[in-house]
C-alpha positions as CSV (number, residue, x, y, z in Angstrom):
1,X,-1.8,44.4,-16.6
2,X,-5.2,43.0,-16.1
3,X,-7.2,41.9,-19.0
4,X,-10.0,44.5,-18.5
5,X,-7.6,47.2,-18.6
6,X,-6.3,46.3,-21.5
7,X,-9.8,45.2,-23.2
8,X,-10.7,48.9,-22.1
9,X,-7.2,50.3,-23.6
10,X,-8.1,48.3,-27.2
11,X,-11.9,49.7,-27.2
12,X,-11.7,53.1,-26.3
13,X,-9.4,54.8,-29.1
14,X,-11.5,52.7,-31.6
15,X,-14.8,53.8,-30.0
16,X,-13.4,57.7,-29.6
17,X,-12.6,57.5,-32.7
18,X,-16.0,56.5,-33.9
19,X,-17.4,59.2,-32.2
20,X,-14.9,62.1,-33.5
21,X,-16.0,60.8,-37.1
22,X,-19.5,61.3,-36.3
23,X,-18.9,64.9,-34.8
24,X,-16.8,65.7,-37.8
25,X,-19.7,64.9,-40.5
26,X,-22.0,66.4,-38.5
27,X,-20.4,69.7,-40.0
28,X,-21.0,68.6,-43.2
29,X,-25.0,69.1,-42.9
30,X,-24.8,72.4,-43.6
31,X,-25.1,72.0,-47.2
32,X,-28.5,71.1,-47.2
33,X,-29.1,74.8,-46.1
34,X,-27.7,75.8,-49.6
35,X,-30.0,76.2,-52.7
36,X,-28.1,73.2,-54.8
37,X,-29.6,70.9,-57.1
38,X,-29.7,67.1,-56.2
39,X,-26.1,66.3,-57.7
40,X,-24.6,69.5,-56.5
41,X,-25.8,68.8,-53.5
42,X,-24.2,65.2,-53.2
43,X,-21.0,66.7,-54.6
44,X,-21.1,69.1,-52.0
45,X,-21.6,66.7,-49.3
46,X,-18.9,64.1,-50.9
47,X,-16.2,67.3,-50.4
48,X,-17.4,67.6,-46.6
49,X,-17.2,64.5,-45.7
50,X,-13.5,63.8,-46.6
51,X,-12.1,64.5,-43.4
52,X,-14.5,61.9,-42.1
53,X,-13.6,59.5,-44.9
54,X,-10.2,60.4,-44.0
55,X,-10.4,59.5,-40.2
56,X,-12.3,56.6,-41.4
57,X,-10.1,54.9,-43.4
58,X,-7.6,55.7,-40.8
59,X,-9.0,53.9,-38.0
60,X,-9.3,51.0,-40.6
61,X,-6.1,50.6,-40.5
62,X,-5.4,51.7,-36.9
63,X,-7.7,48.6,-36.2
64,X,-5.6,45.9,-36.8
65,X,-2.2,47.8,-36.3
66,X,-2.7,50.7,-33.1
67,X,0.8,52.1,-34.1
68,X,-0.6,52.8,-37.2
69,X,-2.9,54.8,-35.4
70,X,-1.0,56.6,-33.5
71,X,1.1,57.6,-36.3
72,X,-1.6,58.7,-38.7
73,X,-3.8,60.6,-36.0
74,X,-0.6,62.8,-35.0
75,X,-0.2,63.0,-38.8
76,X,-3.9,64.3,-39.3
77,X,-3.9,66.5,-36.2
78,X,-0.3,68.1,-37.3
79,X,-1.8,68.8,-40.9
80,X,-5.3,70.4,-39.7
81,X,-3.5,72.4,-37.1
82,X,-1.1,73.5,-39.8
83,X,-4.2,74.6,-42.5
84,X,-6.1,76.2,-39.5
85,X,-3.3,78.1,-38.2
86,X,-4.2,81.4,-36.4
87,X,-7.9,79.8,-35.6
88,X,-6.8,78.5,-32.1
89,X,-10.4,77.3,-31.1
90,X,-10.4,75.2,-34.4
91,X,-7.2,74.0,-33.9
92,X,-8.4,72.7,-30.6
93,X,-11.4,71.8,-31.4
94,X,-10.4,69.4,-34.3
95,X,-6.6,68.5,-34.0
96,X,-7.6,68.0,-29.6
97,X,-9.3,64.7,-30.2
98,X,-7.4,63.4,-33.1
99,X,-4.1,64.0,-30.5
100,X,-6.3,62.4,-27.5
101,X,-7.1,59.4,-30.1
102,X,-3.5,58.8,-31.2
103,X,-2.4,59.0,-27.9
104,X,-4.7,56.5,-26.9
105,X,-3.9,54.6,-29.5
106,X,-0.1,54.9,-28.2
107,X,-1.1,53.5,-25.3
108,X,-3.1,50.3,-27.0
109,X,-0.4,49.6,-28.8
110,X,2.2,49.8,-25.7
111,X,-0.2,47.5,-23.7
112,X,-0.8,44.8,-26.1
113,X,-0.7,41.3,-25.4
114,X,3.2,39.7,-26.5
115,X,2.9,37.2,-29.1
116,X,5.9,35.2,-26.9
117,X,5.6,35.0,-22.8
118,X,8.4,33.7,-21.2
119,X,7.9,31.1,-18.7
């Protein structure tokens, strides 16, 4: 495999990934539309932004080791589309991309440079 394919297959589930985490705490702005006090308000906005945390501290991770990846964004798609079940449109709109990203991760991880060529 050429090196810019597989420079393109290590960036884009880490920079996918990046950008799901950005459209996911985008949902959490709507507390600032509520009438809470300064510290409800950050505790409010703490409790939104787990799932982004969440996908976060995945992709940490997922960084270093792409089959971790893989596993934990099946495992965080599996679990929203379980807590959302009967809301197909949320289903696909969250659980979607974190499939697309471990998938893509999948494939990172198959392409990766072997630590021991033969000759």
């Amino acid at each position: 495999m050429p090196a810019l394919s597989r420079r393109a297959l290590f960036w884009t589930p880490r920079a996918v990934c990046i950008a799901f985490a950005i459209f996911l705490s985008l949902f959490a702005l709507d507390v600032f539309d509520e009438r809470l006090s300064l510290w409800e308000t950050v505790v409010a906005l703490a409790i939104h932004l787990i799932p982004t945390f969440t996908v976060l501290a995945i992709l940490m991770l997922a960084w270093r080791w792409a089959w971790i990846g893989a596993l934990g964004f099946v495992a965080a798609g599996g679990f929203y589309a379980k807590i959302a079940w009967g809301h197909p449109s949320w289903i696909a709109t969250i659980s979607g991309p974190l499939f697309l990203i471990a998938g893509l991760f999948l494939a990172s991880w198959l392409t990766r440079p072997t630590l021991c060529k033969a000759s």
